[in-house]
TORDREN-245420 format. One record per residue (C-alpha): x, z, y; residue in one letter; residue number from 0. Coordinates in steps of 0.2 Angstrom, whole numbers. Each point is the difference from the previous one (the first is absolute). Layout:
! TORDREN-245420
> X,Z,Y,A,NUM
...
***
This chain:
! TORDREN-245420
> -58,31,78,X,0
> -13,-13,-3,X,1
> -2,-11,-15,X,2
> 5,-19,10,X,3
> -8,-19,-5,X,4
> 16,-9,3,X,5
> 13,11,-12,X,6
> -18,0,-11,X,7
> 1,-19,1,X,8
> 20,-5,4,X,9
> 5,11,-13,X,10
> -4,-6,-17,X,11
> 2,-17,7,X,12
> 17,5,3,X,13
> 2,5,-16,X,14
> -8,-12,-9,X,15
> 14,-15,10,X,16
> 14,14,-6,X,17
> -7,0,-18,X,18
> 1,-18,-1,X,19
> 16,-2,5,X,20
> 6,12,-12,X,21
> -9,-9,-16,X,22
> 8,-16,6,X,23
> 17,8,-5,X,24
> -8,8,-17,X,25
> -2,-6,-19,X,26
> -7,10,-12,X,27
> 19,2,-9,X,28
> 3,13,15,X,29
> -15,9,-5,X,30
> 7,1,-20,X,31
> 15,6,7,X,32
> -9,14,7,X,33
> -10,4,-16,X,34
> 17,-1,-10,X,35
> 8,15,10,X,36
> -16,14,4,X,37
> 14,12,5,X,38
> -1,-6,19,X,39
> -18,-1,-1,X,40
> 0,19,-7,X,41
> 11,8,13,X,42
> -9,-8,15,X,43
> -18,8,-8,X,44
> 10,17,-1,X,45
> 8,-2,18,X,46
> -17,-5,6,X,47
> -12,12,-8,X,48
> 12,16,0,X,49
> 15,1,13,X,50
> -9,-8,13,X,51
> -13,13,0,X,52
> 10,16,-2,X,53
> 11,-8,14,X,54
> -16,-4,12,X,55
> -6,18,-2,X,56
> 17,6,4,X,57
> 3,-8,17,X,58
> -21,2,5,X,59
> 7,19,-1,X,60
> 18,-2,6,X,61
> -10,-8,16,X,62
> -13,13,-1,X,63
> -16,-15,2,X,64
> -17,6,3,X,65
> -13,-3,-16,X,66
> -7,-15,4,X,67
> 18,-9,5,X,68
> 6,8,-19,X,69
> -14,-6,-8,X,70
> 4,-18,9,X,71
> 20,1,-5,X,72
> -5,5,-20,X,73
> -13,-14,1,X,74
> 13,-12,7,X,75
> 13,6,-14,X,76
> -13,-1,-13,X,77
> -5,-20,4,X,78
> 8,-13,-9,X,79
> 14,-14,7,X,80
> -8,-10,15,X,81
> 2,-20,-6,X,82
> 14,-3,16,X,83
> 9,9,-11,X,84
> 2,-16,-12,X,85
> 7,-7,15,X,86
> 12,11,6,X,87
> 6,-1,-19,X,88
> 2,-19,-1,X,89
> 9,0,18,X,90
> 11,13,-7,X,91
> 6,-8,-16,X,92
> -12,10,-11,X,93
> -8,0,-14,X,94
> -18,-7,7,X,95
> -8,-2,-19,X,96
> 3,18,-2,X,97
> -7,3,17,X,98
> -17,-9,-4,X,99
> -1,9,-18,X,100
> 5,17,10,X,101
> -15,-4,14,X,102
> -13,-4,-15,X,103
> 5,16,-10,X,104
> -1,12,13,X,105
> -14,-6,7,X,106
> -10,3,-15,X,107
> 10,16,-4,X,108
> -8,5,16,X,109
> -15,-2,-5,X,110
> 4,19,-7,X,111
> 14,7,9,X,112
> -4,-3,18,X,113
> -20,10,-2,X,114
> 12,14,-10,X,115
> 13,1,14,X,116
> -12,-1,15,X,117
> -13,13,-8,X,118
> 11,12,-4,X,119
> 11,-1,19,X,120
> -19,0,8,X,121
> -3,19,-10,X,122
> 17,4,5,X,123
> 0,-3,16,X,124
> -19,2,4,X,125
> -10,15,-4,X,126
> -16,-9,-4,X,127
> -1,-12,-14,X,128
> 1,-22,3,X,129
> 1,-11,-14,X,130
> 3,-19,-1,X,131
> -6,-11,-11,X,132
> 12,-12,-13,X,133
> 5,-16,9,X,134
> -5,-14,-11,X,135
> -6,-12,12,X,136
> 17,2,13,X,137
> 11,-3,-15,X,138
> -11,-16,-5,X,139
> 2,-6,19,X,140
> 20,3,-3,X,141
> 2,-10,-14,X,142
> -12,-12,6,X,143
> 12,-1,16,X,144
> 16,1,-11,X,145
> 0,-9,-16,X,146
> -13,-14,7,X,147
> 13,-9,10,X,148
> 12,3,-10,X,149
> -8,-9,-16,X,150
> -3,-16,14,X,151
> 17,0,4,X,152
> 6,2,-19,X,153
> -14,-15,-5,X,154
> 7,-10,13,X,155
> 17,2,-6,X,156
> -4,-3,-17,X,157
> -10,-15,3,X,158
> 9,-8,15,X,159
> 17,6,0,X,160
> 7,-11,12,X,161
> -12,2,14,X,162
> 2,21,-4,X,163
> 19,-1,4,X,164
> -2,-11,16,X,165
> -13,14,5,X,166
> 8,15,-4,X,167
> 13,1,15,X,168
> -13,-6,11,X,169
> -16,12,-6,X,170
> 15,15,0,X,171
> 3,-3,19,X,172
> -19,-2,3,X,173
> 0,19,-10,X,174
> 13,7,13,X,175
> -11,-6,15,X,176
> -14,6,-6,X,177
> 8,16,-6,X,178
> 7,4,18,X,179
> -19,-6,6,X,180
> -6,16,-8,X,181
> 11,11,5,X,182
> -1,-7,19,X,183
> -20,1,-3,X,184
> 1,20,-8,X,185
> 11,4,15,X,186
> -11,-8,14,X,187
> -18,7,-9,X,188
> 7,18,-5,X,189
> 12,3,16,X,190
> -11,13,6,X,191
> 0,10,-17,X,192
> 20,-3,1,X,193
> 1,8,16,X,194
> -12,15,-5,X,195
> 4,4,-16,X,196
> 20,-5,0,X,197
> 6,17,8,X,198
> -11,9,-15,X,199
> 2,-9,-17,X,200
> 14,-13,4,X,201
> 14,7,-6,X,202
> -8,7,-15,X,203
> -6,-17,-3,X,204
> 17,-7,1,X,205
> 9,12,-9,X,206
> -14,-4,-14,X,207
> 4,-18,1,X,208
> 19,2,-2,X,209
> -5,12,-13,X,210
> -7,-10,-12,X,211
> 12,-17,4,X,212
> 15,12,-4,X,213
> -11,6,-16,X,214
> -6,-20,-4,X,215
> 18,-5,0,X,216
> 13,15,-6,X,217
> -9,7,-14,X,218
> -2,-17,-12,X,219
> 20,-2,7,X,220
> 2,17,-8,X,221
> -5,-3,-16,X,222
> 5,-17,-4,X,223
> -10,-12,10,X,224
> 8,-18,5,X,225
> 1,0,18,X,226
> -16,-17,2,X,227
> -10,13,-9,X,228
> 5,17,9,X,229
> -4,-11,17,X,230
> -18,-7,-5,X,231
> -3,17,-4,X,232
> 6,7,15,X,233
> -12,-12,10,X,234
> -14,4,-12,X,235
> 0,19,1,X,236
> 9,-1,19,X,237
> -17,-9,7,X,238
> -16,10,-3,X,239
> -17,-10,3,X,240
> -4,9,15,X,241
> -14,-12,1,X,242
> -8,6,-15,X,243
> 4,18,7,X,244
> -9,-3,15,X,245
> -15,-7,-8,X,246
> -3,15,-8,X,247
> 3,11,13,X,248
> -11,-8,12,X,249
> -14,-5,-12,X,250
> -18,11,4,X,251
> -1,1,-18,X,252
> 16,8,-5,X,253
> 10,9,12,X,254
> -8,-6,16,X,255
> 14,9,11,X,256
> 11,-11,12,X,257
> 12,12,0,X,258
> 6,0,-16,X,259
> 3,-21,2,X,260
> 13,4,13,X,261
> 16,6,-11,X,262
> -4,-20,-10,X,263
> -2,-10,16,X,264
> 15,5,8,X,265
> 10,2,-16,X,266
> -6,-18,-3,X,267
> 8,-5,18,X,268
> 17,9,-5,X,269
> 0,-8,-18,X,270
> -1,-17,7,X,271
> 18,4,9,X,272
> 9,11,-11,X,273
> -4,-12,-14,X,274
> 7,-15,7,X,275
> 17,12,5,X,276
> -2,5,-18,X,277
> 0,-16,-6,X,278
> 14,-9,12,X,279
> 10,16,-5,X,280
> -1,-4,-19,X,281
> 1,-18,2,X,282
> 17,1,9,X,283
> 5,12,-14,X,284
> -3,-10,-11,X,285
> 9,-15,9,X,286
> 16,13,0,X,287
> 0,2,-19,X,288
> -1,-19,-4,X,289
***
C-alpha cells in the first residue's frame, strides 16, 4: 500500500466543501445546547476510548490476525472520528454540533490514548519493543480541516443569512458529489490492496465497523440519550479516521510498515457504505416514529 497524491490532495479538499456545508446549517445556539447537556459528550469519550478497544482486541483474536495486521486493527480502533462522519450525521438527521465537538474532543484526547493503545498492542503483539510518538501536529491538521470550515460557514450565516440559506441545499448536494468522488477515487487507487488484503482482514474489518456503529448508537439509547444524539454519536464513533491511521502507519518516522495501514484503508472503503445504510436505516426510522 503506498501513500497516494490525489487522496493526499482530493481528500481534505473534500472535506473542507463538506465542512462548509455543515456550518451553513449551524449557530452557535447548537453548540450551547451541547455544552448544556455533557452527558452525550461523556458516553461517546467512554464508548470511544474503552469499549472500542476491548472489542477491537477481541475480534483481532477471534480472527486470529498476524502482528502487524493487530497492531493496524488497535491502531485503527484507537484513532478518533474521520470528519465524513459530520456528514453522514447531518444526512441522517443527527446531532452534527455534537459531531464537530465529539471530532475536536477525541482528537486531542488522542493525543494520549492512541500512543498508549498502539504501544502497548505493538509489545503485545511483537516481541521487540516500538514506540510512537504523541500526535500533536495530526490532531492540529484535524482541527484545522474540521472546525475551519465550519467557523466560514457559521460566519457566513451570521453575517449574511440569506445568502447562507439559498446556499445550503445547493453546497449539501455539492457535499454528496464530492463525497461519492472519494469514495469512487479510494476505490479506483487502492483496488489492488482490496483485492490482496480483502480475503485476509476484510471481514474483521467489517465486523469492526458494525461493531463500533452498533456501539455509537445503542449504548447512549440505553441509557437515556434522545435518539438526534444517540445517531450523531453513532456516525462519530461508527467512522474511524482511517486517514489519520494510515498516516501513521505508513510514516518512516513512526511505524514505517505498510502492512499495518491495510485493516484502516479497506475498513475506510467499507465505512463509506455501511454508513450511508446505517444512516438511510435510521432516518427511515425515524420517519416511522413521526
Amino acid at each position: 500500500m503506498e501513500d497516494n497524491l490525489a487522496l493526499t490532495i482530493f481528500l481534505p479538499v473534500s472535506l473542507g466543501v463538506i465542512m462548509l456545508g455543515l456550518g451553513l446549517a449551524l449557530t452557535s445556539k447548537d453548540f450551547h445546547n451541547v455544552l448544556k447537556a455533557p452527558k452525550a459528550v461523556l458516553v461517546a469519550l467512554f464508548c470511544q476510548t474503552f469499549i472500542l478497544p476491548l472489542a477491537c482486541l477481541g475480534l483481532v483474536y477471534l480472527f486470529n490476525l498476524e502482528p502487524a495486521l493487530a497492531v493496524g486493527m488497535m491502531l485503527l480502533a484507537a484513532s478518533p472520528g474521520g470528519t465524513s462522519a459530520n456528514l453522514y450525521s447531518h444526512l441522517a438527521g443527527g446531532d452534527v454540533a455534537l459531531n464537530i465537538s465529539l471530532t475536536a474532543v477525541n482528537s486531542a484526547l488522542s493525543i494520549i490514548t492512541l500512543p498508549l493503545i498502539v504501544n502497548w498492542s505493538l509489545a503485545h503483539f511483537f516481541s521487540e519493543g516500538q514506540a510512537i510518538p504523541l500526535q500533536f501536529s495530526k490532531v492540529i491538521q484535524v482541527f484545522v480541516i474540521v472546525l475551519g470550515p465550519v467557523i466560514i460557514g457559521m460566519w457566513l450565516r451570521h453575517r449574511y443569512p440569506d445568502f447562507a440559506k439559498r446556499m445550503e441545499r445547493p453546497v449539501k448536494t455539492l457535499s454528496l458529489i464530492f463525497l461519492l468522488l472519494v469514495v469512487l477515487v479510494a476505490l479506483v487507487q487502492e483496488w489492488e490492496t482490496l483485492r490482496i488484503w480483502a480475503p485476509i482482514v476484510g471481514l474483521a474489518a467489517l465486523a469492526f465497523n458494525l461493531v463500533s456503529l452498533a456501539v455509537g448508537y445503542f449504548v447512549p439509547r440505553t441509557v437515556g440519550i434522545d435518539n438526534r444524539q444517540a445517531t450523531a454519536i453513532g456516525m462519530e464513533i461508527g467512522i474511524h479516521n482511517g486517514t489519520l491511521a494510515i498516516a501513521i502507519a505508513l510514516s518512516p518516522f513512526l511505524l514505517n510498515n505498510p502492512t499495518m495501514a491495510v485493516p484502516a484503508a479497506i475498513y475506510g472503503l467499507i465505512a463509506f457504505i455501511t454508513a450511508a445504510l446505517f444512516g438511510y436505516w435510521l432516518k427511515t426510522r425515524g420517519a416511522a416514529h413521526i
